[in-house]
C-alpha positions as CSV (number, residue, x, y, z in Angstrom):
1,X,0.0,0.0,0.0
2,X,1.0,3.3,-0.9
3,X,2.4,5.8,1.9
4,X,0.1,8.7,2.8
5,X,0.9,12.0,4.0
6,X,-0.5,13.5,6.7
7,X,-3.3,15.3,5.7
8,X,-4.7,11.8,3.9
9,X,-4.1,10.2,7.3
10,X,-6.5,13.3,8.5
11,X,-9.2,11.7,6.8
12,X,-8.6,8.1,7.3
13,X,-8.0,8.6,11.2
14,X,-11.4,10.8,11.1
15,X,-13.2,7.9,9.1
16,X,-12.5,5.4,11.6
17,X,-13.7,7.3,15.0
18,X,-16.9,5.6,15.2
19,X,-15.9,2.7,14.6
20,X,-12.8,2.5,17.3
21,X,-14.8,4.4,19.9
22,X,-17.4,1.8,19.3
23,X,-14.3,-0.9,20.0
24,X,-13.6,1.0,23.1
25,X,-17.1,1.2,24.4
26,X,-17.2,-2.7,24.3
27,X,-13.3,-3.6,25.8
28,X,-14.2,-1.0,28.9
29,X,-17.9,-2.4,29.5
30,X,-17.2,-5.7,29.0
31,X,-15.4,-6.3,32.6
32,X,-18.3,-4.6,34.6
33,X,-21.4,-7.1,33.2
34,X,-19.2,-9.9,34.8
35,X,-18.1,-11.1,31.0
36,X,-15.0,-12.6,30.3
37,X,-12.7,-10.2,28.7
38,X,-9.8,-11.0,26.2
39,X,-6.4,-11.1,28.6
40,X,-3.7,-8.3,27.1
41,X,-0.2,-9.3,26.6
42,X,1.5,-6.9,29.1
43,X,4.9,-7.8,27.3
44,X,3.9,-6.2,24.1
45,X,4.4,-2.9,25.6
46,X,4.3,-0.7,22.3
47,X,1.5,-2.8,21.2
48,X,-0.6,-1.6,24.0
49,X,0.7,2.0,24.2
50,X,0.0,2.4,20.3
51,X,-3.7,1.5,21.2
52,X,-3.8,3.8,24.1
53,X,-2.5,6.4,21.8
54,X,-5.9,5.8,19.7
55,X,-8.1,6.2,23.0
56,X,-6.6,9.0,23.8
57,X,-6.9,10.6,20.2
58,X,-11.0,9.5,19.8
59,X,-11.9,11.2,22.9
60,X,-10.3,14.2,22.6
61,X,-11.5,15.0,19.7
62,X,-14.7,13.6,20.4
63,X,-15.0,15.9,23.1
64,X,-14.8,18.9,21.1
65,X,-17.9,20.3,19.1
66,X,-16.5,22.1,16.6
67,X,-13.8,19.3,15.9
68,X,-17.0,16.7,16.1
69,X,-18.2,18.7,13.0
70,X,-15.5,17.8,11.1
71,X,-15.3,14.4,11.9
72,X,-18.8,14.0,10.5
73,X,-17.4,15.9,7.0
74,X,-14.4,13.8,6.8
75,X,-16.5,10.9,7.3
76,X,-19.0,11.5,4.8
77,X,-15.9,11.9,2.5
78,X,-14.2,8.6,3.4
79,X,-17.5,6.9,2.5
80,X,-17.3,7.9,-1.0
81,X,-13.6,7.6,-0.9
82,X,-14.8,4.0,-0.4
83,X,-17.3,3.6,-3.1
84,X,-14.0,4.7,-5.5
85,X,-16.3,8.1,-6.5
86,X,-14.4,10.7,-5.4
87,X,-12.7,13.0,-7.6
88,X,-8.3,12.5,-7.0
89,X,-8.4,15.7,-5.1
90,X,-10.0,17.7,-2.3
91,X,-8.9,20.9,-1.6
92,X,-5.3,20.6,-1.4
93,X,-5.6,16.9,-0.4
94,X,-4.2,15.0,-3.2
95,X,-6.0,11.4,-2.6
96,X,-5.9,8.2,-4.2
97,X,-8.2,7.4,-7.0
98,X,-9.3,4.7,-6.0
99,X,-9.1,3.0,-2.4
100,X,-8.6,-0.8,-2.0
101,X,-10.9,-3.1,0.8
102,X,-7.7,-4.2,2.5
103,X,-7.1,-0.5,3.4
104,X,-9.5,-0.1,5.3
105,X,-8.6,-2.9,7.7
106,X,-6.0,-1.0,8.8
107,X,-8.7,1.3,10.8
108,X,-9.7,-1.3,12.8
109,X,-8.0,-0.6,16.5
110,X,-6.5,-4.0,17.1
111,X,-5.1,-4.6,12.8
112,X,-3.7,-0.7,13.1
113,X,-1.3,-0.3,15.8
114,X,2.0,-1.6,13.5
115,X,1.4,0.8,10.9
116,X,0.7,4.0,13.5
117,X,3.3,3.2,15.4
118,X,4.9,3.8,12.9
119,X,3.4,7.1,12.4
120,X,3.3,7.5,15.3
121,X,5.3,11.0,15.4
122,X,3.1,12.5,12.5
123,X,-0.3,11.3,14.1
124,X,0.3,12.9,17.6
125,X,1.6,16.1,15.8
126,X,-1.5,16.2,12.9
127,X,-4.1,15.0,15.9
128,X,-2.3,18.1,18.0
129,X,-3.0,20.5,15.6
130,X,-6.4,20.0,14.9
131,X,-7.9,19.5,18.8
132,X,-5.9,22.9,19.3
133,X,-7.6,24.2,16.6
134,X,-11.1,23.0,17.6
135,X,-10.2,25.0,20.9
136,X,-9.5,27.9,19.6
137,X,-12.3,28.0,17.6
138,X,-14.9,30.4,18.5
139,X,-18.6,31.7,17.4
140,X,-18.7,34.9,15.9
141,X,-20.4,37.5,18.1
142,X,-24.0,38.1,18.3
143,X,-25.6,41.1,17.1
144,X,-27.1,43.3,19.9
145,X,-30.7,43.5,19.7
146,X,-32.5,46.6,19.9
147,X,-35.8,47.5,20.6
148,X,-38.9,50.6,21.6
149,X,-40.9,49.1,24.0
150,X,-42.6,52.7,24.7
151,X,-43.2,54.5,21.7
152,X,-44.9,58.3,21.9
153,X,-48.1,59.5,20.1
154,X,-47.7,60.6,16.1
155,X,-47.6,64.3,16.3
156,X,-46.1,66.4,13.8
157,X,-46.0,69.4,16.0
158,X,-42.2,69.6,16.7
159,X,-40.8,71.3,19.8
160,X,-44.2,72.1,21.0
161,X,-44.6,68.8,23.2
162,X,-42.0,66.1,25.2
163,X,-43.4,62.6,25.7
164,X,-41.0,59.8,27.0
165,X,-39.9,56.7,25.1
166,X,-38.2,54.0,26.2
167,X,-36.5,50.5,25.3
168,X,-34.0,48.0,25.7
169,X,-30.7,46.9,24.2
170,X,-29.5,43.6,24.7
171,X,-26.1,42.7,24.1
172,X,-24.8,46.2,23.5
173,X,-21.2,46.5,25.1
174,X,-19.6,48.6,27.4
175,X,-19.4,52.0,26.6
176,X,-22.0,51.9,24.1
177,X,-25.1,54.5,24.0
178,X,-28.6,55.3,22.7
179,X,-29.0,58.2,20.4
180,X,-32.8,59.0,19.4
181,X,-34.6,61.0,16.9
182,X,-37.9,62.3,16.0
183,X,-39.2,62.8,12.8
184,X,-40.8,66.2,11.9
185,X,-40.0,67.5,8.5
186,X,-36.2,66.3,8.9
187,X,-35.0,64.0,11.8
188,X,-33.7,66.0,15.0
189,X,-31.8,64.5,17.5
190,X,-33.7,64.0,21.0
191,X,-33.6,65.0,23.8
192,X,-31.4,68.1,23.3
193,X,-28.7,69.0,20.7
194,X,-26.2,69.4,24.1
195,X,-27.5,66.2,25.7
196,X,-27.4,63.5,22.6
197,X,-26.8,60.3,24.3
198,X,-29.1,58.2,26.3
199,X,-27.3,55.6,28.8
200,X,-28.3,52.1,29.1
201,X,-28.9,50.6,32.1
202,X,-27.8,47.8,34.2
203,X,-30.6,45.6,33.0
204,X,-30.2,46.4,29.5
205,X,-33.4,49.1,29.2
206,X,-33.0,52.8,28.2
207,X,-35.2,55.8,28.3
208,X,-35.6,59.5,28.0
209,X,-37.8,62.0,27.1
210,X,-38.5,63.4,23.3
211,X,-39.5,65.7,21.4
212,X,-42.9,64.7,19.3
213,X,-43.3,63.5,15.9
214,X,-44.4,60.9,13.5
215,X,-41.9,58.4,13.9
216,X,-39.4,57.8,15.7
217,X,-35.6,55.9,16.1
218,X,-33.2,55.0,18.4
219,X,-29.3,53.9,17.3
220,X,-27.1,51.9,19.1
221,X,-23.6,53.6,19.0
222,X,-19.8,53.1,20.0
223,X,-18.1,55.2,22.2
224,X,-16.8,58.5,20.5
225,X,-19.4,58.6,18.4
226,X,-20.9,62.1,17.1
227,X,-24.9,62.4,16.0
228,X,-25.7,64.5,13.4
229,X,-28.1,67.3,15.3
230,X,-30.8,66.8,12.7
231,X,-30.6,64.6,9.0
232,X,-33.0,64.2,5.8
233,X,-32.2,60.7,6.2
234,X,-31.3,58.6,9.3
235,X,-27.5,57.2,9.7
236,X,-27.0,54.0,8.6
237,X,-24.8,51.1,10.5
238,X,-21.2,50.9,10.2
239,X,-19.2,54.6,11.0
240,X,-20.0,53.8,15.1
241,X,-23.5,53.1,14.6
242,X,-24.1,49.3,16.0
243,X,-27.7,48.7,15.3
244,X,-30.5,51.1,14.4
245,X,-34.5,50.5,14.9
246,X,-37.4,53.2,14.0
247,X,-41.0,52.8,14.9
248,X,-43.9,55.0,13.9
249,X,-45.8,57.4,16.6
250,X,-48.7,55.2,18.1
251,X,-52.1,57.1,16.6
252,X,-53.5,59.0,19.7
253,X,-56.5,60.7,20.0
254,X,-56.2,64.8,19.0
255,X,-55.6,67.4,21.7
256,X,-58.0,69.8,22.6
257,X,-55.8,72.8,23.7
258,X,-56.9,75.6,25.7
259,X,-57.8,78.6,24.1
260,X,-57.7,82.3,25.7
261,X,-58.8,86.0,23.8
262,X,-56.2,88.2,24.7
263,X,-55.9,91.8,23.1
264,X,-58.0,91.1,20.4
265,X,-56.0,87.8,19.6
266,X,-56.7,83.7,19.9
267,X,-53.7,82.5,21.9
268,X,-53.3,78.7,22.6
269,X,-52.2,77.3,26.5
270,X,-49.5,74.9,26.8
271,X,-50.0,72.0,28.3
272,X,-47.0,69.3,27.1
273,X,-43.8,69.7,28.4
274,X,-41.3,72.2,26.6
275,X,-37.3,72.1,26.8
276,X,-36.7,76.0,26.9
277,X,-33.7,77.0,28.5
278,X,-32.4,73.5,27.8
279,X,-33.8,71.8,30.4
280,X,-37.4,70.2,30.2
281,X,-40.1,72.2,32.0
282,X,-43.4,71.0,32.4
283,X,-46.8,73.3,31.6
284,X,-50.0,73.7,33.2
285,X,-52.9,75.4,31.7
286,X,-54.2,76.3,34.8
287,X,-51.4,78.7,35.4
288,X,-52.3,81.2,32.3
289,X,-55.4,83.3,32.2
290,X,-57.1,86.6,31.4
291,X,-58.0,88.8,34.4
292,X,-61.3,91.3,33.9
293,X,-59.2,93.7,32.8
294,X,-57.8,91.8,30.1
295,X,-54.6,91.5,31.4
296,X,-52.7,88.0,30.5
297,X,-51.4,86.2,34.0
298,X,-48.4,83.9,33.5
299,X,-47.6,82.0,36.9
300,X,-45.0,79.5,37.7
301,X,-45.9,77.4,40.7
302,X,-46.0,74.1,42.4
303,X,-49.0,72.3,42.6
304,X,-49.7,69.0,43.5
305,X,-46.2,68.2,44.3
306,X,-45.2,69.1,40.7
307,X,-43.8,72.2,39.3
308,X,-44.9,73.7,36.7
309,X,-44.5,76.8,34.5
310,X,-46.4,78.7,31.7
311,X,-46.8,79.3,27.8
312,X,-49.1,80.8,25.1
313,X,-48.9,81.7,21.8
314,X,-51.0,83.0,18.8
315,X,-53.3,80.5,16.5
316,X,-52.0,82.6,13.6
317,X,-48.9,83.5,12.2
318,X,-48.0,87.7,11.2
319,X,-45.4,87.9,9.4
320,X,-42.9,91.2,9.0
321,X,-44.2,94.1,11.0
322,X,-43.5,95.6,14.5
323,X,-44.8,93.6,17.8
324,X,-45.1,95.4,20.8
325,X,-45.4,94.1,24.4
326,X,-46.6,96.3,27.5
327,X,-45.2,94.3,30.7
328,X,-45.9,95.0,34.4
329,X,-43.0,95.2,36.9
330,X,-40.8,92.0,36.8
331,X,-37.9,93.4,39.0
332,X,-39.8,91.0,41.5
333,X,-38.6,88.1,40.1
334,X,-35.8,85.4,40.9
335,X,-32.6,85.2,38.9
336,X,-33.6,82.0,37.5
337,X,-36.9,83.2,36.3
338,X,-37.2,83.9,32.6
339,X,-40.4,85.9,30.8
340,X,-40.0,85.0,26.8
341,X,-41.6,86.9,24.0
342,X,-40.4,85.6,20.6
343,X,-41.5,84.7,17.6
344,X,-41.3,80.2,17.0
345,X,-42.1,78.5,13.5
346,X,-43.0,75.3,15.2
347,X,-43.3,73.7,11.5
348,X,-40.5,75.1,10.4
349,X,-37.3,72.7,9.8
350,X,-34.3,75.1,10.4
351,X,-32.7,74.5,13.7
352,X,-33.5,78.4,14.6
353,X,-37.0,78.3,13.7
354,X,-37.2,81.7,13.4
355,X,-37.0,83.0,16.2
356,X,-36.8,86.8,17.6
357,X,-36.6,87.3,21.3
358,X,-37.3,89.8,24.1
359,X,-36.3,87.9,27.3
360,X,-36.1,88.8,30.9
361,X,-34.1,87.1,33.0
362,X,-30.5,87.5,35.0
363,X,-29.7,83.7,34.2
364,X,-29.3,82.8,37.3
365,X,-26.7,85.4,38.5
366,X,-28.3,87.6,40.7
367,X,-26.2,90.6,39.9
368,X,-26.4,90.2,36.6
369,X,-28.3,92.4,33.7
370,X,-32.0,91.4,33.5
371,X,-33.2,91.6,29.9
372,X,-32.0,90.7,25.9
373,X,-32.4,90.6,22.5
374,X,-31.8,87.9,20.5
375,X,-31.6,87.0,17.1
376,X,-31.1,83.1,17.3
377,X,-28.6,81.7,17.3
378,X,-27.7,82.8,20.7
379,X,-24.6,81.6,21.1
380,X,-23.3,83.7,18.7
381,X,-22.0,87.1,20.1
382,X,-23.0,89.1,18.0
383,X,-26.6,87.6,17.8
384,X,-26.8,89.0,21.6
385,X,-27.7,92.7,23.3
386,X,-27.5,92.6,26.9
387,X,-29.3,95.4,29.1
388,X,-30.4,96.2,32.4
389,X,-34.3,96.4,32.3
390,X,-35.7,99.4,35.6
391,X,-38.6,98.4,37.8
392,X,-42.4,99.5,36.5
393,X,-43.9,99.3,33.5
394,X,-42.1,98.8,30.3
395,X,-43.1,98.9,26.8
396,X,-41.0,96.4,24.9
397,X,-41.0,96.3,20.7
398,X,-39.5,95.4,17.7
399,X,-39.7,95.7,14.5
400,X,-39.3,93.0,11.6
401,X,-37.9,93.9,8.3
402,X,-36.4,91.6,5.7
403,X,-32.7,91.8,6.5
404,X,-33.0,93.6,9.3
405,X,-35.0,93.6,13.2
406,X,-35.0,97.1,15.8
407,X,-35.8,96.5,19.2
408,X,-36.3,98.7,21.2
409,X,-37.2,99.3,25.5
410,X,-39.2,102.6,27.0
411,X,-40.8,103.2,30.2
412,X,-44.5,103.4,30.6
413,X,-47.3,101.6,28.8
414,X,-47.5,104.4,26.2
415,X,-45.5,105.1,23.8
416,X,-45.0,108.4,22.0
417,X,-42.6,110.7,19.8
418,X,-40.7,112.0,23.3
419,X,-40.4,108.7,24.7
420,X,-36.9,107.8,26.0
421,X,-35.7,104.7,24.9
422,X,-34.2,102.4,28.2
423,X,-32.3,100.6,25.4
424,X,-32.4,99.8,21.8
425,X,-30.5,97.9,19.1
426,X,-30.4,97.0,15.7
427,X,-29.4,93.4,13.7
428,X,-28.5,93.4,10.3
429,X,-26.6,90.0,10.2
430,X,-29.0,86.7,10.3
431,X,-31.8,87.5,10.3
432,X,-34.5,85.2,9.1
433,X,-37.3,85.8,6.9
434,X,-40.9,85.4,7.3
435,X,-42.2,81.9,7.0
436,X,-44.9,80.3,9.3
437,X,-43.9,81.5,13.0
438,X,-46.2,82.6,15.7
439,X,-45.7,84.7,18.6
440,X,-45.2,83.6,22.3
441,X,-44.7,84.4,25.6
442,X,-43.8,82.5,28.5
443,X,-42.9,82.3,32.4
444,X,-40.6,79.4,33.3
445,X,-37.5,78.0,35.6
446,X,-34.0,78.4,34.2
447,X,-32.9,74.9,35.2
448,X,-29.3,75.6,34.4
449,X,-28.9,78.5,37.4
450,X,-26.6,77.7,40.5
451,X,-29.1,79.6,42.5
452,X,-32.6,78.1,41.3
453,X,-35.1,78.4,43.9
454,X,-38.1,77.5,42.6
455,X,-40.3,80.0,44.0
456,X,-43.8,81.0,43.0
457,X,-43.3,84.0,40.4
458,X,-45.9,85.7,38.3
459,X,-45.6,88.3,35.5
460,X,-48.6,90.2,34.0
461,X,-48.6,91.5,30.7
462,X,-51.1,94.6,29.8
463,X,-51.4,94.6,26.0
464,X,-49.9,93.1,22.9
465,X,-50.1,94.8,19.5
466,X,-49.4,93.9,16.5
467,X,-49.2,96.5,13.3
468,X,-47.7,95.2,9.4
């Protein structure tokens, strides 16, 4: 018979398995049912150690899965090996064409020992390799699953409302994070441009508040990551995004907002949540109303062991023009207190949405000036006119102008020719146009101040006008 190499001897040691752990099973069993066994000639030492050698090879690699799996291969191939029907190579095997019967007697454990020990060398160092290789063998990693359990209503009204959604990622490694959008017009990132990553828990679950919209998505991402702040189109995986899952809104039944007349105007009461300030506050109706003088009330207050703050704006949308706002004292109020009247395109998909403010606040520095205009973005420097607003009533305006917005500040509720301006400004440099914004104003906590105190504030505003 012809010599084999040792990858041939792969196969023809593989083929034989069952049949010598079959041999096996019967030489060790027979002793314990009380049957004779055939006595072993102790003084053919190599004799016995060759066939020890075998054991020793069929269970190891019988105790190895992935090494099992290629037994069952080799074996299929060693059948038709047999049979004389396999093709003179395999791989880079280079087989016999043909296999004769008497070959195959040389598999069975007590006709094989002369020729392995002869081999022996080759079938410890062939036998070596592949057990370490069935060792070292490993299943590729699973794929982290992840999921919304808590998905919020379909509602394509933007920034106007927070809901909270929640999930669970299984799988997802250390260091890893939850990035969420909401769809409305474009995808924006949730809950806040500066606070893009949502952590995930212990037992695998994440949640966090968003913004509303009609669908929404949640990406599984490696550390260092860095979310787009809004897209047309979602990221994909790869780049440091692991997995990615979206879910539509869950169809909810329609709102039925509050409505208040004020100066001649519908305005609508907030009652979702709202992340001015960059912190979410929540809103109760019940804290805006119209007095008998007509005379809009914005409170911020506790109630029922929440906080809560306040927020109207106009059902219609004005365009260019000037806007004027006649405001009671608010030298009364906390440095982390903040009364808002801007203009807010709530459909609109620039990340500014248009937006014009008159704000009064110190930002939580107590000696700090109390009142600004803005033309958002804010943290641009420019963008920014910082004053320092007296006590009493003050009349504060603007006017709109393609290219261009004046504000100005004057004491009193009227205003007239010899009025002195407390402080005025104009902005020439990115300005937005006119689209579909509304006017609001609002009363509410400036989560960000060292010296928040929560306390109950109220402002009053006497008039808004509004002329093209």
């Amino acid at each position: 018979m012809q010599d084999l190499d040792q990858a041939e001897w792969a196969i023809w040691l593989s083929s034989g398995c069952v049949r010598i752990g079959a041999k096996i099973h019967r030489a060790l069993a027979e002793p314990w049912r009380g049957e004779k066994a055939e006595p072993v000639n102790l003084t053919r030492r190599t004799e016995v150690t060759d066939r020890v050698v075998l054991v020793i090879i069929c269970l190891g690699m019988g105790l190895l899965r992935a090494l099992g799996r290629a037994v069952a291969t080799l074996i299929s191939c060693a059948c038709r090996l047999r049979s004389g029907q396999f093709p003179g190579k395999i791989g880079m095997f280079c087989l016999p064409s043909r296999v004769s019967g008497s070959d195959w007697g040389l598999m069975k454990l007590f006709g094989g020992a002369t020729f392995v020990r002869r081999r022996r060398s080759k079938v410890f160092l062939l036998t070596l390799s592949l057990l370490l290789a069935g060792c070292n063998s490993q299943s590729p990693p699973r794929k982290p699953s992840l999921q919304i359990t808590q998905v919020p209503s379909a509602d394509p009204g933007g920034p106007a409302q927070l809901d909270y959604i929640e999930g669970r990622a299984i799988g997802a490694q250390p260091g890893q994070q939850i990035v969420l959008y909401a769809h409305s017009g474009v995808w924006w990132i949730q809950p806040f441009t500066n606070q893009s990553f949502t952590k995930i828990q212990a037992d695998s679950t994440w949640k966090n508040s968003t913004h509303l919209g009609t669908e929404y998505a949640a990406l599984l991402v490696e550390p260092g990551y860095r979310p787009p702040a809004k897209a047309a189109v979602l990221p994909t995986e790869g780049n440091g995004v692991v997995a990615v899952v979206i879910a539509p809104g869950k169809p909810a039944a329609p709102i039925i907002s509050k409505v208040i007349r004020f100066s001649g105007y519908d305005w609508t009461v907030r009652s979702a949540g709202s992340d001015r300030g960059g912190e979410p506050n929540a809103y109760d109706p019940g804290n805006a109303w119209v007095d008998q003088k007509g005379y809009l009330h914005l409170r911020m207050e506790q109630r029922d062991g929440h906080w809560s703050c306040a927020e109207v704006s106009l059902t219609r949308s004005l365009g260019f023009g000037s806007y004027k706002f006649v405001v009671q004292d608010s030298s009364h109020l906390g440095p982390s207190a903040v009364v808002g009247m801007f203009t807010w395109d709530e459909a609109g998909t620039d990340e500014n949405r248009n937006e014009l403010d008159i704000e009064l606040s110190r930002w939580g520095h107590p000696d700090g000036k109390n009142a600004q205009y803005v033309v958002q973005p804010f943290y641009v420097p420019e963008n920014v006119a910082r004053f320092t607003a007296p006590p009493g009533v003050l009349t504060h305006m603007f006017r709109w102008e393609p290219g261009k917005v004046s504000f100005k500040s004057v004491r009193g509720s009227v205003v007239g020719p010899g009025s002195k301006p407390v402080s005025e400004h104009v902005f020439t440099s990115g300005v937005p146009g006119a689209a579909s914004e509304a006017v609001h104003i609002d009363l509410y906590e400036y989560h960000h101040s060292k010296s928040s105190s929560q306390q109950p504030a109220e402002v009053v505003i006497e008039k808004f006008e509004y002329l093209p």
